[in-house]
C-alpha positions as CSV (number, residue, x, y, z in Angstrom):
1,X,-47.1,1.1,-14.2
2,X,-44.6,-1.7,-15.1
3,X,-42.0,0.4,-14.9
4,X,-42.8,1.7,-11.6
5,X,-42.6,-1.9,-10.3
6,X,-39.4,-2.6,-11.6
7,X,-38.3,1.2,-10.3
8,X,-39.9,-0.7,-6.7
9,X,-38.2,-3.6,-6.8
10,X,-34.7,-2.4,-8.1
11,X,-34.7,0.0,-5.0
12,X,-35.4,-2.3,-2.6
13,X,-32.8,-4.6,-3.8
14,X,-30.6,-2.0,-3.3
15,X,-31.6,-0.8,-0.6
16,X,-31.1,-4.6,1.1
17,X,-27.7,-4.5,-0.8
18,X,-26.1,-1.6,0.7
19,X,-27.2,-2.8,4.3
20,X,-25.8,-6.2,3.8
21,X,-22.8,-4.8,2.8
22,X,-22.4,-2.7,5.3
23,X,-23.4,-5.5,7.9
24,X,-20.3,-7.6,6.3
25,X,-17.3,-4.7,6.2
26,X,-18.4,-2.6,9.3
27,X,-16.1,-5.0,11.7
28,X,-13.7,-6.0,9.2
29,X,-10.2,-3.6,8.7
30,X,-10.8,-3.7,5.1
31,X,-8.7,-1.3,3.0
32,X,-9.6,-1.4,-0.9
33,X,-5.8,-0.5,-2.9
34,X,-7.0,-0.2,-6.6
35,X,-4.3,1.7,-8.1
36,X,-0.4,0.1,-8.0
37,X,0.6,2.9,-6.0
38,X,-1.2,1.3,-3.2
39,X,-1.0,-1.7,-3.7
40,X,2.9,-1.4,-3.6
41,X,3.0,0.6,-0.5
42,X,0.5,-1.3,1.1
43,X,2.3,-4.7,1.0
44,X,5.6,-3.0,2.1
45,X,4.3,-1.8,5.2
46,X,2.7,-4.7,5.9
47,X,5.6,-6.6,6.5
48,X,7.2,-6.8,10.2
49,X,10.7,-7.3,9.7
50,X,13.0,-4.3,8.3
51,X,16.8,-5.1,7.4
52,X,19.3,-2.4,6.3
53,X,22.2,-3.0,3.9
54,X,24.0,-0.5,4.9
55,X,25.5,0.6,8.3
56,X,25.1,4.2,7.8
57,X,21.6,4.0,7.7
58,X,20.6,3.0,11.3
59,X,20.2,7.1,11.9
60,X,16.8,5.9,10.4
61,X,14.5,3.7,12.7
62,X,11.8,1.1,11.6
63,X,9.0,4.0,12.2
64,X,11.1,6.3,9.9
65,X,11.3,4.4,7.3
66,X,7.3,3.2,7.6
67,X,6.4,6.7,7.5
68,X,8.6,7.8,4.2
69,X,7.0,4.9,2.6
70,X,3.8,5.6,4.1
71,X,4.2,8.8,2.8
72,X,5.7,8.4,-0.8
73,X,5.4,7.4,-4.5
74,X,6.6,4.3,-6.0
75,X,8.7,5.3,-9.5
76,X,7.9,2.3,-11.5
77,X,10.0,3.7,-14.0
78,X,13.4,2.8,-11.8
79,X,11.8,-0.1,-10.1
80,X,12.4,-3.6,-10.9
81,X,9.0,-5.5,-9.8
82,X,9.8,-8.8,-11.2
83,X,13.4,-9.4,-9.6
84,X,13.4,-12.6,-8.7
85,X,13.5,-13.6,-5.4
86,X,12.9,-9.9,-3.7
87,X,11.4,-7.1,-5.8
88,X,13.4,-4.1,-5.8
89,X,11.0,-0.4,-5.5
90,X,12.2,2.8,-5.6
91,X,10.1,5.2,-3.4
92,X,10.4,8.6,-4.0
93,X,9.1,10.3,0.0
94,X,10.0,13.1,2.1
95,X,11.2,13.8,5.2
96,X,11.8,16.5,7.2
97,X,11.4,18.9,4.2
98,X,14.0,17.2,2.2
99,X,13.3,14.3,-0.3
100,X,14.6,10.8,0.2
101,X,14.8,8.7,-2.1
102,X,14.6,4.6,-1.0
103,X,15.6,1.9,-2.9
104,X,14.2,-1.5,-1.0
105,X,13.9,-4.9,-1.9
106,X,10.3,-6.3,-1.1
107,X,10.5,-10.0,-0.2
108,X,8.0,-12.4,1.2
109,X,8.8,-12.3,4.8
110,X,10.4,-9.1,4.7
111,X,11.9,-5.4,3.1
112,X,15.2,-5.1,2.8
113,X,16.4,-0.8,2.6
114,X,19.2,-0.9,0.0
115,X,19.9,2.5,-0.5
116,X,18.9,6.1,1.0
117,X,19.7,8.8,-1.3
């Protein structure tokens, strides 16, 4: 019987639980970027301001190069995350069935596209 009520009680703590926090995130945009991946591609995008470094690349516009990130990996293994001032990423993406490879800067106001190989 004891275990019954504690069965009881657990369930309706729960139950209370998962309303409450569905009460809390059901008007909110919240977005929950656990792996680096994410969390790298996430912040990117975020950012409103989009600079190129080089000329020949304004054949890509703002939404191009939000949706090859969008739609990409981050290789960690050519990145450099701890640059200082700007991080530099290398996302692997593609784009019109062929694979681009960027190479951006991430700084705090703004991403900075390098390179497009």
């Amino acid at each position: 019987m004891i275990f019954r009520k504690r069965l009881y009680f657990f369930s309706i703590g729960l139950i209370i639980g998962i309303f409450l926090m569905i009460f809390i995130f059901r008007g909110k945009n919240a977005s929950f970027n656990y792996m680096p991946n994410a969390r790298v591609i996430e912040n990117i995008i975020s950012k409103d301001s989009i600079q190129f470094t080089q000329s020949e690349n304004i054949s890509f516009t703002t939404d191009n190069i939000k949706d090859i990130i969008s739609n990409g990996k981050v290789d960690f293994k050519n990145s450099n995350s701890r640059n200082k001032p700007c991080g530099i990423y290398r996302i692997i993406s593609s784009w019109k069935n062929t694979e681009v490879v960027l190479e951006i800067k991430n700084c705090s106001e703004f991403i900075n596209v390098v390179q497009i190989f």
